[in-house]
N, C-alpha and C positions, 0 to 999 in steps of 0.2 A: 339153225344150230349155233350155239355161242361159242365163239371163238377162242374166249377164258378157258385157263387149263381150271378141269371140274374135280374136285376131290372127296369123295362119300367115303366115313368113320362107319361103320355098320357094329353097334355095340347088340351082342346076342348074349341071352341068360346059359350061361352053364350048366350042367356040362352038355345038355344033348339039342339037338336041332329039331323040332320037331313040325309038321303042317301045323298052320300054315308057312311058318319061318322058314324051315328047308327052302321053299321053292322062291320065296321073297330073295332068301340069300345066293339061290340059282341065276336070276334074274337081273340082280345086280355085277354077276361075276360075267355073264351074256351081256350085259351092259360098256363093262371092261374089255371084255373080248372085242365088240366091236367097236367097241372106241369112242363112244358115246360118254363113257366117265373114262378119267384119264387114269386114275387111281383109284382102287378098291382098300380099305383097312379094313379086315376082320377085328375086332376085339372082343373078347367075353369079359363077365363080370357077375356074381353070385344075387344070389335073389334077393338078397339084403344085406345090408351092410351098416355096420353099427356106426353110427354119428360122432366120432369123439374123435381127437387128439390121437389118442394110441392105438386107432385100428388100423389094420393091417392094411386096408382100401384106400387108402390116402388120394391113389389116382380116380377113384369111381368118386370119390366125394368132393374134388378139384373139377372133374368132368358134368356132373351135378352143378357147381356153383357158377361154372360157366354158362349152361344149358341157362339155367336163369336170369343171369344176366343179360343175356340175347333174348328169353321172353320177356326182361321186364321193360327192357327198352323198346319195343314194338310192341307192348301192351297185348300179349297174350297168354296165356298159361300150359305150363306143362306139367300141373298137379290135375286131374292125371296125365298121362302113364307110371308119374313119379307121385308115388304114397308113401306116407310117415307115417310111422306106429311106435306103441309105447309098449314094452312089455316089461313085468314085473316078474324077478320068480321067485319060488319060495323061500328064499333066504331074504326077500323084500328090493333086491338088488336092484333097480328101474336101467332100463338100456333103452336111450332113443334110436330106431331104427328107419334107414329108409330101403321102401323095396323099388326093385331097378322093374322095369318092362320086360317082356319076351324080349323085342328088338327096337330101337331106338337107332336114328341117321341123323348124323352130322354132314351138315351139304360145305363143301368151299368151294369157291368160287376166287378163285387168283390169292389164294391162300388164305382170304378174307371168310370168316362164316357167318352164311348167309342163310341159314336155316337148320332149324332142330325141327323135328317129325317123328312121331307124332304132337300136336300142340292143340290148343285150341282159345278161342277167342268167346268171353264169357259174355259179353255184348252180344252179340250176336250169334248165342248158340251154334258156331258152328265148330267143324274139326280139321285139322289139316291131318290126313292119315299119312303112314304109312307106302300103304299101295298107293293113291295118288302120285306122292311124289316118285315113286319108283316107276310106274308109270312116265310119268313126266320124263324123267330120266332119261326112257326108251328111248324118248323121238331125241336126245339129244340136248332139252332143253334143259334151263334149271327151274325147279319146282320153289312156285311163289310163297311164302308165307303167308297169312294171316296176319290182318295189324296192322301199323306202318310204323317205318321210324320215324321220330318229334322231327321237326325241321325249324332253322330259326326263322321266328318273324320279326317285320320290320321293327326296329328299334331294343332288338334285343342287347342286352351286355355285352356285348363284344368285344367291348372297349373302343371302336370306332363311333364318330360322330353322325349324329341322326342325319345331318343334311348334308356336311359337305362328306363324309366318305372317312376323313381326318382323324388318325391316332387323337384319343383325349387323355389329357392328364387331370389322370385323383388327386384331388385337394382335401384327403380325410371326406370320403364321400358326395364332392362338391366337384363334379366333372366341368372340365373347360374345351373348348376347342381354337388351338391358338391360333389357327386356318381365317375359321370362317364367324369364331367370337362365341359361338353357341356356350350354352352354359346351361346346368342341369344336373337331375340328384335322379337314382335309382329305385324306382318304387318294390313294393311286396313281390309284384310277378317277374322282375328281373328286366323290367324296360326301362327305358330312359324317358326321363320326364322334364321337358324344359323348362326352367326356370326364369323367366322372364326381367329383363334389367334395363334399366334405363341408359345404360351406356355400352350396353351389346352392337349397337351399331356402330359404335365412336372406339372404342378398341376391346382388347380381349383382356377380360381379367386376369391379375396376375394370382398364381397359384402356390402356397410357401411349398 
C-alpha cells in the first residue's frame, strides 16, 4: 500500500447516476471509507460543452486541457472517451463541441497527477479503463498509466557539461565549459555536440 496521501477527482455526466456508474461511484466512496483513497471529489459536468471563450464551462474545458496535457506527455490518448463535434444549425450558426464521458478519474498522488482513466495508448492498442484503475485502488494501490514519461538522455540541453558535470556558458549558441575546457554547439535533437579545438586542452575559450 503507498504511503503518498492518494487523491481521486471522479468527474460524472449529469444529472443522473446510472449502471454501470452508480456502483463504480459506490466503490470508490468504499474506497474512502476504508482508507485506501485518502480523498474522494465528486464533480459533474454536461454531455457537452461548447469550445469557446464565452461558454459557461470554462472549468470542464481547463479540465480537458489539462487531461491532455498529461496524455501528451506520456504519449497516450484520451480521444476517446473525449469527442469533438461540429454542429451547424439552421441559421448556419457552426458551434465546436466537445462531449465529456459517463465518468472520467483524476488519480493524485502527493498532490502530483499521476493519471487520467480512462486513456489509451494507440501503439499498442491497448486501454487503461476505468474499472481497472478502480480496481487498483481497492488493494490500496495507485493504478499505472500507460506510456511513459520522456526521461533525459545523456547529453541533453541541460545546460550542464557533457563530461565534467560543469554549468556552461552560451556564447550566441557556442557552449563552453570553463571547468574542464569542453566546447560545443547544440544540434536539431536538443544534444550537445562537441566541437573539437586545438587548444581545448591548453585552456578554455573565452566567451564575449
Amino acid at each position: 500500500m503507498t504511503e503518498s496521501p492518494i487523491t481521486i477527482v471522479c468527474h460524472v455526466r449529469a444529472p443522473l447516476l446510472l449502471e454501470p456508474v452508480d456502483s463504480q461511484v459506490e466503490t470508490l466512496q468504499a474506497c474512502e471509507s476504508e482508507g485506501t483513497v485518502d480523498d474522494l471529489l465528486l464533480r459533474s459536468w454536461p454531455k457537452e460543452v461548447t469550445r469557446s471563450e464565452t461558454s459557461p464551462h470554462q472549468e470542464v474545458l481547463e479540465t480537458f486541457e489539462r487531461f491532455e496535457s498529461w496524455a501528451d506527455r506520456r504519449g497516450v490518448s484520451i480521444r476517446p472517451p473525449f469527442r469533438e463535434r461540429t454542429r451547424t444549425s439552421l441559421t448556419g450558426e457552426t458551434r465546436e463541441l466537445l462531449m465529456t464521458p459517463l465518468l472520467c478519474l483524476e488519480v493524485y498522488e502527493d498532490d502530483e497527477l499521476v493519471g487520467v482513466f480512462p486513456h489509451s495508448d494507440d501503439e499498442t492498442d491497448e486501454t487503461a479503463t476505468t474499472d481497472e484503475a478502480i480496481a487498483t485502488l481497492r488493494t490500496g494501490e495507485v493504478p499505472t498509466p500507460l506510456g511513459e514519461l520522456p526521461t533525459e538522455s545523456a547529453g541533453e540541453n541541460d545546460g550542464t557539461c557533457p563530461d565534467c558535470g560543469d554549468q556552461l556558458v552560451d556564447g550566441q549558441g557556442l557552449f563552453a565549459c570553463r571547468e574542464c575546457g569542453w566546447l560545443g554547439t547544440v544540434d536539431d535533437a536538443g544534444q550537445f555536440v562537441s566541437q573539437e579545438s586545438p587548444t581545448r586542452a591548453e585552456e578554455t575559450p573565452t566567451i564575449p
